[in-house]
N, C-alpha and C positions, 0 to 999 in steps of 0.2 A: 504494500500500500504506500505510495508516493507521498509525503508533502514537505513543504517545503521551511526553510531557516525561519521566514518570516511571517508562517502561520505559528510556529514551535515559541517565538518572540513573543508577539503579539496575542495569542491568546490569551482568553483566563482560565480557559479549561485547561489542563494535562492532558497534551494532546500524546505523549507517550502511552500515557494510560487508558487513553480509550481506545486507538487503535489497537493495543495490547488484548485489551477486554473483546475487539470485535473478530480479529484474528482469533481467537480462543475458541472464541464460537465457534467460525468456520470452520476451525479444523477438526473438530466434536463432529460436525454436520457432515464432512468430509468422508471421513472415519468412516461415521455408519453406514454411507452409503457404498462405500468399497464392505464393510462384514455382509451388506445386507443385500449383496450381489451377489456373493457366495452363498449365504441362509438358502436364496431362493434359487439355487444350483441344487439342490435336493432334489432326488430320484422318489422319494416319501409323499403322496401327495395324498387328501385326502376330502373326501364331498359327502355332504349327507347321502343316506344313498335312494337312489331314486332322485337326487334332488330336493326332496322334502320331509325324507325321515327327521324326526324328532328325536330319534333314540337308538339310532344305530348311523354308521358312516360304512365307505369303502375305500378302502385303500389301491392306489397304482402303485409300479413302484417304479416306472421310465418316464418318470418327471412331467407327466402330462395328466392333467382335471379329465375322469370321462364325462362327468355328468355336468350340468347349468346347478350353481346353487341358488336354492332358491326359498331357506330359511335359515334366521338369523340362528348364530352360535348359542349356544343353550349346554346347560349343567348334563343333562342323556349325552351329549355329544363329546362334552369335556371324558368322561366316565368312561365310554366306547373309544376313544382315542390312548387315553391313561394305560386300557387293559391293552391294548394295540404294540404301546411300548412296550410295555414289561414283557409281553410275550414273547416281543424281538428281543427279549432283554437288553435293550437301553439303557447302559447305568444311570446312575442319578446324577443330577446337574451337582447339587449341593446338600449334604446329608444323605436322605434316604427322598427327597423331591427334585421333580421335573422343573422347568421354566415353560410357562407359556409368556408369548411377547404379541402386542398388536395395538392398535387406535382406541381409544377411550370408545368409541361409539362402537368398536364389533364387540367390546366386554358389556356395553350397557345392559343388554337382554339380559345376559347371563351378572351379573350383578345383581338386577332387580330381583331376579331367582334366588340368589343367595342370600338379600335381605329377608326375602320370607322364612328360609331357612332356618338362619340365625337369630334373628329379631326378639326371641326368646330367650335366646341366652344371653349373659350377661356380658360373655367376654366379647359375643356375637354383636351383638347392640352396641358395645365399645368402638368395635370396626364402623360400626355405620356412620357413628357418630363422627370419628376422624376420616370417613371418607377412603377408607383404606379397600382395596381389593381383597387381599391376603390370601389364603394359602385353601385349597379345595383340591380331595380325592389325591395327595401328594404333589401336587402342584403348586408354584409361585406364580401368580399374576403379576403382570409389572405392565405399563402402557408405554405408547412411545408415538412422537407426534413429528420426527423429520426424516422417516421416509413417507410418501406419499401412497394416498392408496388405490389400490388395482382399479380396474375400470370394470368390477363387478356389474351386468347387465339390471339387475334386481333391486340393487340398492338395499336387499334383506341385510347383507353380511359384510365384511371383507378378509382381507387374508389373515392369519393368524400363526404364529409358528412356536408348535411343540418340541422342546428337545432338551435331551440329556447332557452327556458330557462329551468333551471331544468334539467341536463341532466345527465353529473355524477357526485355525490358527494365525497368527500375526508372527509375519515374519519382518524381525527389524535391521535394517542396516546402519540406518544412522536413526535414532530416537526422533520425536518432536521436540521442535525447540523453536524459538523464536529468533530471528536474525537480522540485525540491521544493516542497511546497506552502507557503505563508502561513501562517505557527500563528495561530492564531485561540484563542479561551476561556485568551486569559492567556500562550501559549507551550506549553499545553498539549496540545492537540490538534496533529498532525504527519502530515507523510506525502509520502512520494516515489513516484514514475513515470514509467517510460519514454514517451515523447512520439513519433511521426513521423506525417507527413504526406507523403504520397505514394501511388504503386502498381504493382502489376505487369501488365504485358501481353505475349500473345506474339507478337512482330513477326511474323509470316508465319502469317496465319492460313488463306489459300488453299493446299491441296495441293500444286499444284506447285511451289510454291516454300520446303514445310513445313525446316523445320531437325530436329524431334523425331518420332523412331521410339519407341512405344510397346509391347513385349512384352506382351501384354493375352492376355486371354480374356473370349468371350460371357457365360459362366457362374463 
């Protein structure tokens, strides 16, 4: 990011520190979208089946959706996916649970679901209360809002990704870091950015041995 001696002079803002701040960012946004290139290299893919089960899904496993999905993500669906894992024996993310990851709006259904759930228990009603997803059938929910989502025909759902451990690796050459440029034209010409050298892959690229379940649709 360019600027120059006598914006660095002349401001009142810390003009080091915000470019710092927005750099950070980008390269957080960067980041994901090179893991989440790889996530979605997954041979594991998986649709309600029929397109509208409630309570059962089907599994591909050559990285292509057979069916159109065409109802939202639901706690039956979480359950039938869980057993799908373990079957494949899928170790666990962390402890003895999975990770599922996706958009605040494909966990809302299944949210709503869990309030009813839990809404009776104490430590249940605690979650509601701080707005927390938490943890169902060995599962962590976590949401994530910079990758963008699929172009689902339906608008029921969108993509969602279940997985264990071993999924993608980073490989580093040189770490992130931040780096300033050389002034040049006197001290007047400036400018900082983020620097890495490395990349992502996803160790188990063969089916049977896949780590990542992919909630997809054809369409």
């Amino acid at each position: 990011m360019p600027y120059t001696g006598k914006l660095d002079d002349l401001s009142e803002h810390p003009v080091k520190e915000v470019i710092n701040k927005v750099l950070k960012n980008d390269a957080k946004k960067a980041f994901d979208v090179a893991a989440h290139a790889q996530f979605n290299a997954t041979p594991l893919r998986v649709v309600p089946t029929a397109g509208t089960a409630t309570d059962a899904v089907t599994l591909t496993t050559n990285g292509t959706a057979t069916a159109t999905n065409n109802v939202a993500l639901g706690k039956e669906h979480v359950k039938a996916i869980v057993d799908l894992m373990k079957e494949r024996n899928i170790p666990a993310y962390v402890g003895d649970d999975y990770m599922a990851l996706a958009h605040p709006s494909t966990f809302r259904p299944f949210k709503n679901e869990l309030e009813a759930v839990h809404q009776y228990v104490d430590q249940g009603f605690q979650m509601i209360l701080n707005g927390e997803i938490g943890r169902y059938e060995s599962t962590r929910f976590a949401e994530q809002t910079n990758i963008a989502k699929a172009g689902f025909t339906n608008a029921q759902s969108n993509w969602a990704f279940f997985f264990g451990a071993d999924t993608v690796a980073e490989g580093v050459a040189v770490p992130e870091e931040i780096r300033g440029k050389i002034p040049t034209d006197y001290g007047r010409s400036r400018g900082i950015a983020w620097y890495f050298l490395g990349g992502y892959g996803l160790v188990h690229t063969q089916a049977a041995q896949g780590r990542v379940i992919k909630w997809d649709s054809a369409a």
